[in-house]
gemmi code that builds the backbone of each chain (N, CA, C; Angstrom):
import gemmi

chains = {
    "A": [
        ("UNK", (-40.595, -60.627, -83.952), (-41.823, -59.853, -84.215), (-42.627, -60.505, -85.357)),
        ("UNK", (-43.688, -60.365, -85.078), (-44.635, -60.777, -86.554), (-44.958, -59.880, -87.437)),
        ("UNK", (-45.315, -60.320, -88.628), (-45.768, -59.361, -89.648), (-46.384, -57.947, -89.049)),
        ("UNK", (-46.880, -57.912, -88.185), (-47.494, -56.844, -88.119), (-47.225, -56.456, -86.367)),
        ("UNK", (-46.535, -55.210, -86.641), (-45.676, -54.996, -84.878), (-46.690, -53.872, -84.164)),
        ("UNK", (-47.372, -55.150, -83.716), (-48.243, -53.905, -82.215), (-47.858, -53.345, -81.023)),
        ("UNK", (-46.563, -53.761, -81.156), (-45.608, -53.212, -79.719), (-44.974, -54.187, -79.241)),
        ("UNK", (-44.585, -53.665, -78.028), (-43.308, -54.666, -77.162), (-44.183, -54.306, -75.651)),
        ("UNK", (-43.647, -55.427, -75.371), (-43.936, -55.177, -73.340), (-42.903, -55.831, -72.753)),
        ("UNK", (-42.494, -55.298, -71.528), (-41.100, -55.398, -71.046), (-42.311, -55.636, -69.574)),
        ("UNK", (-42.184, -56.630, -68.804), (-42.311, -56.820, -67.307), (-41.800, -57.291, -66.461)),
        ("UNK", (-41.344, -56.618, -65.383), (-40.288, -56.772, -64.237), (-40.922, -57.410, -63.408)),
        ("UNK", (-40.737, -58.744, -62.777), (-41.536, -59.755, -61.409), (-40.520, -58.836, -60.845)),
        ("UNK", (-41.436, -58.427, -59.376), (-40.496, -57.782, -58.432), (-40.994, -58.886, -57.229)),
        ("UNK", (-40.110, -59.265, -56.373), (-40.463, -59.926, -55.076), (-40.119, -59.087, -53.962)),
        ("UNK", (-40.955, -58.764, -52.950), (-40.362, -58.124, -51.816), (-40.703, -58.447, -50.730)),
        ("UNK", (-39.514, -58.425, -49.582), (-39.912, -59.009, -48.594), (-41.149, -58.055, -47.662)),
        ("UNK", (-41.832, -58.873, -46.890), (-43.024, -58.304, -46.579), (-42.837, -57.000, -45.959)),
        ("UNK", (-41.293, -56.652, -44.789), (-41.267, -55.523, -44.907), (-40.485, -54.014, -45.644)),
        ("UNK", (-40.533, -55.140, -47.064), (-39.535, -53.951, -47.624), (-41.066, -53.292, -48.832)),
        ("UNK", (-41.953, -53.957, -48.664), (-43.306, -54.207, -49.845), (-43.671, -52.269, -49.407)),
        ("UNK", (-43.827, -51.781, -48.389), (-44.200, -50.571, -48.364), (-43.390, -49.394, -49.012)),
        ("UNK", (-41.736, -49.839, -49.027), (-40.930, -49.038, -49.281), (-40.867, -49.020, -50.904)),
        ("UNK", (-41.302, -50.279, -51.431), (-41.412, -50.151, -52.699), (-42.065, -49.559, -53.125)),
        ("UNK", (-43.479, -49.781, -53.270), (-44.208, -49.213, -52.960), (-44.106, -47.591, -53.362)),
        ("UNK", (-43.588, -47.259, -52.205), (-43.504, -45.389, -51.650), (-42.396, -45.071, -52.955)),
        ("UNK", (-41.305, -45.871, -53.640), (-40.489, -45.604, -54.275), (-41.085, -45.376, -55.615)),
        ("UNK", (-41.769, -45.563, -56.154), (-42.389, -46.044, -57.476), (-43.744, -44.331, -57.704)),
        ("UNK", (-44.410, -44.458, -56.457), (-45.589, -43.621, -56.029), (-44.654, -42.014, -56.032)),
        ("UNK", (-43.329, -42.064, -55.971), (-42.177, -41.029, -56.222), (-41.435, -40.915, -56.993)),
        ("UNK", (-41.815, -41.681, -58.414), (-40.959, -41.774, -59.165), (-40.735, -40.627, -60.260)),
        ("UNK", (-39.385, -40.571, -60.264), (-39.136, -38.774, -61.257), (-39.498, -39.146, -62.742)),
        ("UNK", (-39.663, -40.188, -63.268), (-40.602, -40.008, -64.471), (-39.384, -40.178, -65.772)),
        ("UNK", (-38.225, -40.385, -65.388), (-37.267, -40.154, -66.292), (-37.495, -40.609, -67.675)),
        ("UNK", (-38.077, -42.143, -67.616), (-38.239, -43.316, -68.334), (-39.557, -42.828, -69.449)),
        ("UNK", (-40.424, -41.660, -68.797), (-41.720, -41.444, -69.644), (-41.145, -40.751, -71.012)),
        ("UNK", (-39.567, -39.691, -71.090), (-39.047, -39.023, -71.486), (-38.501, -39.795, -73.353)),
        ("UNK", (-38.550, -41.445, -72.968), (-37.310, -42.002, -73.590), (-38.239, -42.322, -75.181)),
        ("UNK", (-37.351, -42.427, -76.109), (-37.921, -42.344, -77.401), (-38.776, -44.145, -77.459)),
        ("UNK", (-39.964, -43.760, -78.005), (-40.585, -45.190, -77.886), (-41.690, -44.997, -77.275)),
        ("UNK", (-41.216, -44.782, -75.790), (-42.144, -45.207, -74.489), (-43.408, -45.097, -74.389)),
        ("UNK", (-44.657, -46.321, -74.356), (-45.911, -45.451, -74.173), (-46.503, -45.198, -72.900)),
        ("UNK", (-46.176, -46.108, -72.607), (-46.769, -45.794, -70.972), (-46.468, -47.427, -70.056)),
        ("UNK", (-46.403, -46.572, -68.664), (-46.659, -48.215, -67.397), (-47.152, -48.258, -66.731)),
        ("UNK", (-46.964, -48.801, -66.284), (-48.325, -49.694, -65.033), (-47.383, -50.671, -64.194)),
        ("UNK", (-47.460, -50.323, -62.556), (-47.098, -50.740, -61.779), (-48.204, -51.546, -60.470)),
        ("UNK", (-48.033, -52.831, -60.699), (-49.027, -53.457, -60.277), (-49.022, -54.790, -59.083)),
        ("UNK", (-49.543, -54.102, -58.079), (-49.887, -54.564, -56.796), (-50.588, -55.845, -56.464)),
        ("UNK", (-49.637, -56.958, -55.992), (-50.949, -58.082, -56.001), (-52.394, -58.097, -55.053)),
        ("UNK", (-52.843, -58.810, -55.443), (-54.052, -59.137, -54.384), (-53.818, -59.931, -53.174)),
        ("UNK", (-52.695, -60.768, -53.520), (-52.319, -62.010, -52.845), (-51.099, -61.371, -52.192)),
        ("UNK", (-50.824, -61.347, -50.752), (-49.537, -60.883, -50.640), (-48.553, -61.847, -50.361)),
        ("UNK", (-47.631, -61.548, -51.071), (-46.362, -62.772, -51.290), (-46.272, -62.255, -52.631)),
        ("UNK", (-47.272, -62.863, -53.286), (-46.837, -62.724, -55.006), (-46.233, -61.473, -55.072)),
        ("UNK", (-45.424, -61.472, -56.713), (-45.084, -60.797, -56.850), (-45.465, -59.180, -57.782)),
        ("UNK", (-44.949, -58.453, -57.471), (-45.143, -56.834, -58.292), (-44.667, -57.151, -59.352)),
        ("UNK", (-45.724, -56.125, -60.441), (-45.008, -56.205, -61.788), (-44.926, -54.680, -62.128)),
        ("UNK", (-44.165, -54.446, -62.692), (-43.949, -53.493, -63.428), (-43.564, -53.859, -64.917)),
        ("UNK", (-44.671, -53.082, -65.471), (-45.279, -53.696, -66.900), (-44.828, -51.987, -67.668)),
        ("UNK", (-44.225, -52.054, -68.784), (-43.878, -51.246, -69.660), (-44.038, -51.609, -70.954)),
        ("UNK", (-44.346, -50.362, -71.733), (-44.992, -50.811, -72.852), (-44.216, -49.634, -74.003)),
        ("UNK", (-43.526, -50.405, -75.384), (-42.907, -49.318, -75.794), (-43.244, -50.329, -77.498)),
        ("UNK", (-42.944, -49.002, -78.179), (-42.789, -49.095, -80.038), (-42.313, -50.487, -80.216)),
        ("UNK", (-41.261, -50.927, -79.887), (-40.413, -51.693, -80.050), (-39.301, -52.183, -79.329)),
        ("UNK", (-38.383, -53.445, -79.248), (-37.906, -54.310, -78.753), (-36.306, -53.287, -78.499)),
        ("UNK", (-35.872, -52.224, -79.770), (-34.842, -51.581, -79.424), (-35.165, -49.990, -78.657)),
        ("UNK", (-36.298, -50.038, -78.492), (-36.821, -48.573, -77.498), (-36.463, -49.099, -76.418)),
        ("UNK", (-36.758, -50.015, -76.039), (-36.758, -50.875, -74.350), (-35.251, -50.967, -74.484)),
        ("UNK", (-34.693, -51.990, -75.013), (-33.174, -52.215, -75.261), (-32.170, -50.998, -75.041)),
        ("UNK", (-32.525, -50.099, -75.455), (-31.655, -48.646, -75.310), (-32.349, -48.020, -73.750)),
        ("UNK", (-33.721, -47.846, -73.531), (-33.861, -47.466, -72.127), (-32.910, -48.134, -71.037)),
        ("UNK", (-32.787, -49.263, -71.122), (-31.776, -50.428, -70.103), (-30.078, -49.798, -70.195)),
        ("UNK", (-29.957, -49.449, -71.131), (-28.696, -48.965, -71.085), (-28.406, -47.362, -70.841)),
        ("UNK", (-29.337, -46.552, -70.982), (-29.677, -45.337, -70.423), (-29.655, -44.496, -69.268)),
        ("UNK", (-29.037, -43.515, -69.388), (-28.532, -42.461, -68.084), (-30.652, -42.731, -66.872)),
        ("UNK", (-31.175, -43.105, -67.947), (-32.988, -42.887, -67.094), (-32.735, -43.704, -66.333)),
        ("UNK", (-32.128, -45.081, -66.772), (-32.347, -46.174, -66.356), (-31.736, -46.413, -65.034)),
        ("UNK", (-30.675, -45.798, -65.172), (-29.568, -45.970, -63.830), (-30.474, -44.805, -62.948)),
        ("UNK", (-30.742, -43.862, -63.104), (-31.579, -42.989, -62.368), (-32.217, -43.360, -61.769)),
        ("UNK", (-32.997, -44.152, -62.885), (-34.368, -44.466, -62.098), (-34.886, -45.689, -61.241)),
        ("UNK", (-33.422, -46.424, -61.388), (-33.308, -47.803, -60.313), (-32.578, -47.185, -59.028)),
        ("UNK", (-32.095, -45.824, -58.991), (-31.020, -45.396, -57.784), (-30.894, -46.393, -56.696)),
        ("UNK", (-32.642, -45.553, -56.488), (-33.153, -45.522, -54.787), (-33.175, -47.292, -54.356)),
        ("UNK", (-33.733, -47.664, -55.764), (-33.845, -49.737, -55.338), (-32.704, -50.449, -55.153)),
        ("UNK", (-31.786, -49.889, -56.471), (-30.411, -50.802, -56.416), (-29.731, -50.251, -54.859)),
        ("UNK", (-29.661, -48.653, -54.788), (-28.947, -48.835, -53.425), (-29.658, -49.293, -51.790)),
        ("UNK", (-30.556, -49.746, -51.771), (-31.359, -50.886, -50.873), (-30.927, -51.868, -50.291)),
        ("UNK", (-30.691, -52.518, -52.255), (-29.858, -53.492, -51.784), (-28.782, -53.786, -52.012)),
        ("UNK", (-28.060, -53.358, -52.270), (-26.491, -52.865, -51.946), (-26.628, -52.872, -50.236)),
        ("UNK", (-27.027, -52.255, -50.156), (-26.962, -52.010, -48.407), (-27.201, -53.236, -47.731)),
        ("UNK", (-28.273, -54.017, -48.096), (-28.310, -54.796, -47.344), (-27.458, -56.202, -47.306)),
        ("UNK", (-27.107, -55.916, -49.042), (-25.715, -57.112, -49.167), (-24.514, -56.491, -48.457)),
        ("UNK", (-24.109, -55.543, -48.570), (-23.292, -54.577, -47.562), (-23.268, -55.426, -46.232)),
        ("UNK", (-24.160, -55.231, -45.663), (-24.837, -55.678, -44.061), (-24.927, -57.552, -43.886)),
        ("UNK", (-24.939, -58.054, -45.202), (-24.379, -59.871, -45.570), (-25.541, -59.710, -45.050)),
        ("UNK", (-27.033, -59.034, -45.233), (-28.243, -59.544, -45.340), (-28.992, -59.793, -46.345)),
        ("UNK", (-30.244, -60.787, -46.674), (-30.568, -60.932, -47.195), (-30.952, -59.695, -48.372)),
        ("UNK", (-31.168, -59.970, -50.003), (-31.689, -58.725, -50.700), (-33.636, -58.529, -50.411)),
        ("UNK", (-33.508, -57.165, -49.857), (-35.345, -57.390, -49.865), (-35.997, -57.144, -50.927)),
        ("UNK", (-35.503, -56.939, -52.120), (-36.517, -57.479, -53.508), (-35.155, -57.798, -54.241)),
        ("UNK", (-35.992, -59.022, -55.530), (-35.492, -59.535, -56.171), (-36.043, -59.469, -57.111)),
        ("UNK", (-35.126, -59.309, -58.375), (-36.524, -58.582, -59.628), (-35.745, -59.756, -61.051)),
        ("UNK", (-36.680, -59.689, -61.882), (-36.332, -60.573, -63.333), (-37.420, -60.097, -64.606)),
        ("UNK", (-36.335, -59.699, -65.630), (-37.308, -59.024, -66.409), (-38.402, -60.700, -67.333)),
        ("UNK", (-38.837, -59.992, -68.025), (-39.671, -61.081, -68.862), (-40.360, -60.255, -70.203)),
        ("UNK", (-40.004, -60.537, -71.502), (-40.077, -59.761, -72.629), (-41.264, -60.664, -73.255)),
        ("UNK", (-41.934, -59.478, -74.041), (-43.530, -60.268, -74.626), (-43.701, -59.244, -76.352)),
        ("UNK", (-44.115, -59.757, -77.105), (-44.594, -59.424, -78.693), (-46.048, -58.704, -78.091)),
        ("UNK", (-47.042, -58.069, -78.311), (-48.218, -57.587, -78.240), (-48.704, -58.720, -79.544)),
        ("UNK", (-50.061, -59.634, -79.517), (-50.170, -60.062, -80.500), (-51.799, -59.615, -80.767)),
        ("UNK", (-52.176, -59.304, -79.696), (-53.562, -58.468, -79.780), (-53.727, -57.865, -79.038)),
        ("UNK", (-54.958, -57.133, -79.249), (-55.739, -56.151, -78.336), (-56.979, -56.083, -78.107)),
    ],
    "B": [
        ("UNK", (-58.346, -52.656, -52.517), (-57.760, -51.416, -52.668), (-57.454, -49.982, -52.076)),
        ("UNK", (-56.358, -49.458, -52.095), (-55.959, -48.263, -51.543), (-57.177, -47.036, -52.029)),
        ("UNK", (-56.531, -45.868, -51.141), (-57.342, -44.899, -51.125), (-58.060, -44.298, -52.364)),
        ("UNK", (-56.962, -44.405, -53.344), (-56.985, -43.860, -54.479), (-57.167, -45.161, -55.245)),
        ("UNK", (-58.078, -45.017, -56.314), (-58.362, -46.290, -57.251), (-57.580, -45.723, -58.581)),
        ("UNK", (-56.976, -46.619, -58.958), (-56.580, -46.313, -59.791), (-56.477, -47.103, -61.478)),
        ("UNK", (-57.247, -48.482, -60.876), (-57.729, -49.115, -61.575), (-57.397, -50.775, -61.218)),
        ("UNK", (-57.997, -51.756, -61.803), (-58.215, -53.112, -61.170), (-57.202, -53.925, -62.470)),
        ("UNK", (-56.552, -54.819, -62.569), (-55.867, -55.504, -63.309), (-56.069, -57.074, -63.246)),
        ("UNK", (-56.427, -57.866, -64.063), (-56.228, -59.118, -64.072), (-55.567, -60.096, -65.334)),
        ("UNK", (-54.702, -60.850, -65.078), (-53.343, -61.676, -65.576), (-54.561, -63.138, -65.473)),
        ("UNK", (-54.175, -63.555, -66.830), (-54.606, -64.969, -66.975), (-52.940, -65.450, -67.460)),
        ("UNK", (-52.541, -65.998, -66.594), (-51.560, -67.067, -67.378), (-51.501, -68.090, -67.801)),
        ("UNK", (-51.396, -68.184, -69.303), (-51.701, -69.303, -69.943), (-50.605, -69.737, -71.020)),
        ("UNK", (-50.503, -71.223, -70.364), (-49.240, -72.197, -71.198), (-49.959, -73.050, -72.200)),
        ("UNK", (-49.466, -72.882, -72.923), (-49.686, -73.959, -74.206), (-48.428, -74.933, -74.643)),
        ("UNK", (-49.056, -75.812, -75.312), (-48.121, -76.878, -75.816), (-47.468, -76.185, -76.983)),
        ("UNK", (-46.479, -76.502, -77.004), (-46.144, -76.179, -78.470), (-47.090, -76.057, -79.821)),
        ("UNK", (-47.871, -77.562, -80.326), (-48.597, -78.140, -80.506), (-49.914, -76.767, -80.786)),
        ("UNK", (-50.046, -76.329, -79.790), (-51.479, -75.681, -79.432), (-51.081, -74.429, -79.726)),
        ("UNK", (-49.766, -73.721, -79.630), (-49.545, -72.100, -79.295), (-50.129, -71.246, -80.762)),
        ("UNK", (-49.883, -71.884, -81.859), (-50.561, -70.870, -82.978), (-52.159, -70.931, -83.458)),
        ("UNK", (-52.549, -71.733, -82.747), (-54.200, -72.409, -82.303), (-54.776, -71.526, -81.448)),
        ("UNK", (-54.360, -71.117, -79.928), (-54.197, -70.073, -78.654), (-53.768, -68.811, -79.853)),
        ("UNK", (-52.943, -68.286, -80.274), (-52.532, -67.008, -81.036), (-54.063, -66.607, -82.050)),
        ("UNK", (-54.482, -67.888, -82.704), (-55.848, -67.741, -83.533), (-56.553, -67.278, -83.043)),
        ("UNK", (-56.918, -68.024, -81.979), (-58.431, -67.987, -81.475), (-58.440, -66.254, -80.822)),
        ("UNK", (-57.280, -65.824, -80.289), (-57.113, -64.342, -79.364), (-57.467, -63.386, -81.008)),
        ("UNK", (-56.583, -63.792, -82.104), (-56.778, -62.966, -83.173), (-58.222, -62.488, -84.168)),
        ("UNK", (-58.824, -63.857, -83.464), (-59.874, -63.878, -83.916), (-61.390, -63.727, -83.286)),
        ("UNK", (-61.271, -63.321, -81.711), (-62.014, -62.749, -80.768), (-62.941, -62.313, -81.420)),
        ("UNK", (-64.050, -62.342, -81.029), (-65.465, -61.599, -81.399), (-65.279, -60.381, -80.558)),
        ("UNK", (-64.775, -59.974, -79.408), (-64.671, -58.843, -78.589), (-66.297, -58.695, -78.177)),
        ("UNK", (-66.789, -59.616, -77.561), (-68.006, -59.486, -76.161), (-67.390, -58.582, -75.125)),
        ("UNK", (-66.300, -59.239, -74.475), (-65.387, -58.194, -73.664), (-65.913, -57.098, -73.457)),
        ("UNK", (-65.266, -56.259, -74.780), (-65.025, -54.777, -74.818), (-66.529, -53.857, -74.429)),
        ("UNK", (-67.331, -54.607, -74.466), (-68.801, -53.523, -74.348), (-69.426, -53.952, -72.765)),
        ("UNK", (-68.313, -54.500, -72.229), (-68.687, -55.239, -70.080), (-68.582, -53.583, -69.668)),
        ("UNK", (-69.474, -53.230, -68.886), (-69.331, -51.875, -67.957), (-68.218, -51.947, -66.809)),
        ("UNK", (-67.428, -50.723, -66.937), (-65.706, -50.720, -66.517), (-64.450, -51.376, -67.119)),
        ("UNK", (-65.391, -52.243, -68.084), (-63.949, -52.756, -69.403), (-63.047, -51.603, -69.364)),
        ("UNK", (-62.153, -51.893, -69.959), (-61.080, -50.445, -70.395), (-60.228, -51.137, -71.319)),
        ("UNK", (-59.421, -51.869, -71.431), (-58.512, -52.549, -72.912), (-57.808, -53.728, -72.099)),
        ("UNK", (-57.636, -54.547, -72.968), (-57.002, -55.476, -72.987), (-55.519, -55.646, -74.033)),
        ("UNK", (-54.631, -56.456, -73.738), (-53.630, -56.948, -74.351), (-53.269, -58.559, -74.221)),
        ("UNK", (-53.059, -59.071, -75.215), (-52.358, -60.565, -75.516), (-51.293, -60.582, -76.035)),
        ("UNK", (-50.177, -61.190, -74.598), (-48.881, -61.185, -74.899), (-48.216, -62.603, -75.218)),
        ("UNK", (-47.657, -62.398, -76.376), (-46.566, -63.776, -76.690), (-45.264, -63.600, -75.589)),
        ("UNK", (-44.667, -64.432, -74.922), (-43.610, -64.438, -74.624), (-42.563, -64.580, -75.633)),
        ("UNK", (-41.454, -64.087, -75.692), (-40.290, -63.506, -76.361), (-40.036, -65.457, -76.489)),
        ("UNK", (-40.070, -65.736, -75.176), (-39.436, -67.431, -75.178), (-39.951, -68.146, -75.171)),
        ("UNK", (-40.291, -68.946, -75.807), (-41.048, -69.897, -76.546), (-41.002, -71.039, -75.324)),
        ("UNK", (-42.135, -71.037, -74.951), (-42.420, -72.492, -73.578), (-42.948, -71.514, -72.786)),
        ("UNK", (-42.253, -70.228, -72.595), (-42.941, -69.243, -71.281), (-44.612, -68.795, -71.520)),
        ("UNK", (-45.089, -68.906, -70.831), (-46.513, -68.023, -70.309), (-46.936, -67.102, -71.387)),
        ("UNK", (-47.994, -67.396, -71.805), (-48.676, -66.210, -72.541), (-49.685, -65.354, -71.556)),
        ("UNK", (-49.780, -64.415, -71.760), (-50.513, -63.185, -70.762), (-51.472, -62.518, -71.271)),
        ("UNK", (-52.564, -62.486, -70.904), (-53.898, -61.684, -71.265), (-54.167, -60.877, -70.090)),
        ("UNK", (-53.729, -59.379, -70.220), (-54.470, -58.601, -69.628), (-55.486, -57.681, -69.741)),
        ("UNK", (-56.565, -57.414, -68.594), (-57.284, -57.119, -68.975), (-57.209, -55.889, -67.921)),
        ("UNK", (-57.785, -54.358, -68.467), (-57.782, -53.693, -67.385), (-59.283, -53.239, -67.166)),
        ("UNK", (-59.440, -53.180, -66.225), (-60.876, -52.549, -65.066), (-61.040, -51.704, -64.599)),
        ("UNK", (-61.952, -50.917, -64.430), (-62.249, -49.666, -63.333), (-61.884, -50.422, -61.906)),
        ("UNK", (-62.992, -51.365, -61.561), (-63.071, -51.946, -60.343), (-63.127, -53.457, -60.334)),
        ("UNK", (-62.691, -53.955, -59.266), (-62.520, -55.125, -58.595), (-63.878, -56.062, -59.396)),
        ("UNK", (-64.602, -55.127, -59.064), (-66.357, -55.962, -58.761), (-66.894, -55.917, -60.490)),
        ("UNK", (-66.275, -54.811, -61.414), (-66.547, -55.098, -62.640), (-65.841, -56.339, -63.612)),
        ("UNK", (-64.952, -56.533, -62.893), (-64.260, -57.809, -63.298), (-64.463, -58.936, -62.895)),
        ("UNK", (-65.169, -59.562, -61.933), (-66.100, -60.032, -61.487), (-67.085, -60.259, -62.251)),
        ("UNK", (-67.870, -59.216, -62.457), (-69.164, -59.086, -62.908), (-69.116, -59.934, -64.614)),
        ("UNK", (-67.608, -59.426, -64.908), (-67.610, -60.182, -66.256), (-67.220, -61.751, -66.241)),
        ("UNK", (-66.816, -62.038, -65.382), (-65.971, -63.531, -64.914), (-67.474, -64.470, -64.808)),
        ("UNK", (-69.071, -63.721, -64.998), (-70.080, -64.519, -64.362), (-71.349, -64.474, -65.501)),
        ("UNK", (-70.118, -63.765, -66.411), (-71.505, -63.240, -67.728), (-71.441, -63.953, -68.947)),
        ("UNK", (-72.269, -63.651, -70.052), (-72.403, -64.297, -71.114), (-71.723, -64.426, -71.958)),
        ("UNK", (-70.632, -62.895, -71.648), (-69.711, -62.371, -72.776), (-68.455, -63.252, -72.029)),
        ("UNK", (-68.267, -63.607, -71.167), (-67.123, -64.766, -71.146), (-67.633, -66.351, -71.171)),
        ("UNK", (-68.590, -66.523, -70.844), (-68.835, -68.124, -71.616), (-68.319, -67.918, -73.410)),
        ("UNK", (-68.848, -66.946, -73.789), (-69.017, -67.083, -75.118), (-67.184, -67.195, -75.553)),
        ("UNK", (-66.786, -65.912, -75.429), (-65.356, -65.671, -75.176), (-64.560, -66.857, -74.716)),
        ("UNK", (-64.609, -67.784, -74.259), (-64.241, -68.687, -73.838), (-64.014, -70.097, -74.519)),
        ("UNK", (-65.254, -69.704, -75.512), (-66.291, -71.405, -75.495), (-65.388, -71.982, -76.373)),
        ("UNK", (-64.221, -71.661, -77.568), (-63.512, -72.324, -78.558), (-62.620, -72.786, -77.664)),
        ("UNK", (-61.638, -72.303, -77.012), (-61.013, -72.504, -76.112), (-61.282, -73.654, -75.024)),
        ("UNK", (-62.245, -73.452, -74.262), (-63.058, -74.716, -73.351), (-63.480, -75.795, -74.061)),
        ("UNK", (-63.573, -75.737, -75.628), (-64.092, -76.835, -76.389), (-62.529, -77.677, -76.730)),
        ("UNK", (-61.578, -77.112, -76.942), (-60.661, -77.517, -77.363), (-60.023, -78.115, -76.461)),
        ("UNK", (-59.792, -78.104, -74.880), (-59.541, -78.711, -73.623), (-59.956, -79.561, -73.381)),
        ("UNK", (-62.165, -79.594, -73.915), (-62.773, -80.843, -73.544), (-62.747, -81.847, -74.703)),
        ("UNK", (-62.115, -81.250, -75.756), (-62.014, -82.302, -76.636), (-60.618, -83.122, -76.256)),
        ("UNK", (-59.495, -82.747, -75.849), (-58.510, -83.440, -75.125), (-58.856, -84.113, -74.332)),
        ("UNK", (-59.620, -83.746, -73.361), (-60.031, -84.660, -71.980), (-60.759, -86.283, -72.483)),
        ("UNK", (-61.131, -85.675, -72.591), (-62.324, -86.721, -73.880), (-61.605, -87.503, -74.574)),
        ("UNK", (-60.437, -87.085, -75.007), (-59.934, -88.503, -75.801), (-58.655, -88.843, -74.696)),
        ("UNK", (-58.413, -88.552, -73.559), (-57.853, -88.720, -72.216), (-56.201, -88.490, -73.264)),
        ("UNK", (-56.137, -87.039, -73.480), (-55.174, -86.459, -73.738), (-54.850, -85.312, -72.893)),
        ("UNK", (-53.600, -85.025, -72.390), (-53.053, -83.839, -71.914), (-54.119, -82.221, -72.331)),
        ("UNK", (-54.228, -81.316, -71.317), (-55.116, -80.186, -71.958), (-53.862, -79.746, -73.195)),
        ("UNK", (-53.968, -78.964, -73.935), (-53.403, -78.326, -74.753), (-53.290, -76.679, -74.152)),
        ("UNK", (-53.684, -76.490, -72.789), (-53.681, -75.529, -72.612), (-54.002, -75.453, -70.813)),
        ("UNK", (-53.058, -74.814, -70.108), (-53.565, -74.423, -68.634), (-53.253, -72.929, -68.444)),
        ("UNK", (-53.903, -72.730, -67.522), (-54.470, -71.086, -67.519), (-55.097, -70.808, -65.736)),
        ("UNK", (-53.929, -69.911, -65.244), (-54.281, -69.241, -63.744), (-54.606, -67.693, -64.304)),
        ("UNK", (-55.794, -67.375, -63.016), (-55.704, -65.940, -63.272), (-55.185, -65.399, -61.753)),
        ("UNK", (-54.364, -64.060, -62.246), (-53.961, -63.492, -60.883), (-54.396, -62.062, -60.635)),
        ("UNK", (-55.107, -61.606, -59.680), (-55.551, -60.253, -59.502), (-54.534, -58.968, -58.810)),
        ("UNK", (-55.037, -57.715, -59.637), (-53.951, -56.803, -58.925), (-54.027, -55.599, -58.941)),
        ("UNK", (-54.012, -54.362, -58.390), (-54.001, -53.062, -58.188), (-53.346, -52.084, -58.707)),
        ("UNK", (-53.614, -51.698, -59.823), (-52.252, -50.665, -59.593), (-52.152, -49.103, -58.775)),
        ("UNK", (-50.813, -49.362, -58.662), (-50.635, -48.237, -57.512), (-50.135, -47.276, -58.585)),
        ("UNK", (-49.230, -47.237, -59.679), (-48.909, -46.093, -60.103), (-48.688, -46.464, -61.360)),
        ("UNK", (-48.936, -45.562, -62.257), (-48.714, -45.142, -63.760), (-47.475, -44.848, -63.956)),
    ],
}
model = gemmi.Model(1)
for chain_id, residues in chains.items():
    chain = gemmi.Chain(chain_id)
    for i, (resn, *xyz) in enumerate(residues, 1):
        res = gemmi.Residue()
        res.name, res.seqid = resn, gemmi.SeqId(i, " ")
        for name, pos in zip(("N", "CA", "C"), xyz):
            atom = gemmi.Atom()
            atom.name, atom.element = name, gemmi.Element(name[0])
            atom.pos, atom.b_iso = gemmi.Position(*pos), 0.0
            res.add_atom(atom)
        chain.add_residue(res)
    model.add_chain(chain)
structure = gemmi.Structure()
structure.add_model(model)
structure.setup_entities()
């Protein structure tokens, strides 16, 4: 962090295959909100490309680097991945391919 | 965009040299903010990556598609720009590497 802490952003590249992109989608547009609850949190943004292929982000934005850090390890967290992680479970289950593949990517806020 | 607007998003990703990254950190810190007074502006953020070599991120958020646009063609991004574009053409010019490359990617969001 630098002298002066304007926040943290936490963003998830999500990849999905073209027909799993609706189900994501529908999952997110239903989401129980657990994560809005958690000490820190200011708000997210879940974001749709223009280009289809690329990937979804889900962009979160919190106080700090240990607000995010403790959400990840959090009863929200497991909640609130249920419906995705068991997807693909299933489809590794089935020795098919996973239809999204996600990787976080951590950022300092250095302006606004 | 879907039925519901919910607002327009655009990602500039931009790598810097080592060399260049607290030069890129200046120039964002030191913005005149033309930006902020574009009709459908709404806020922006400039993100450091946590890892040093990764992507720095400027987002910007929009009402609409076409207001982001509208700013991509105006005065307030030449201007916004111009330290930045000077500092690229001064590389070119002495047939040095840019100190800086930069994609933008467009995107929707579907949910908060």
């Amino acid at each position: 962090m630098s002298e002066l802490n304007l926040g943290f952003v936490a963003i998830n590249y999500i990849s999905c295959t073209p027909e799993y992109q609706g189900r994501f989608e529908e999952l997110f547009k239903s989401r129980a909100g657990a994560i809005d609850t958690l000490p820190g949190f200011r708000h997210m943004h879940v974001l749709k490309p223009q280009v289809p292929g690329e990937e979804n982000l889900v962009i979160s934005y919190w106080d700090t680097e240990e607000d995010f850090k403790a959400w990840t390890k959090s009863e929200a967290f497991i909640k609130g991945h249920k419906r995705g992680f068991e997807d693909v479970k299933k489809a590794k289950d089935a020795g098919q391919e996973p239809p999204m593949t996600s990787s976080f990517k951590t950022y300092e806020i250095i302006t606004n």
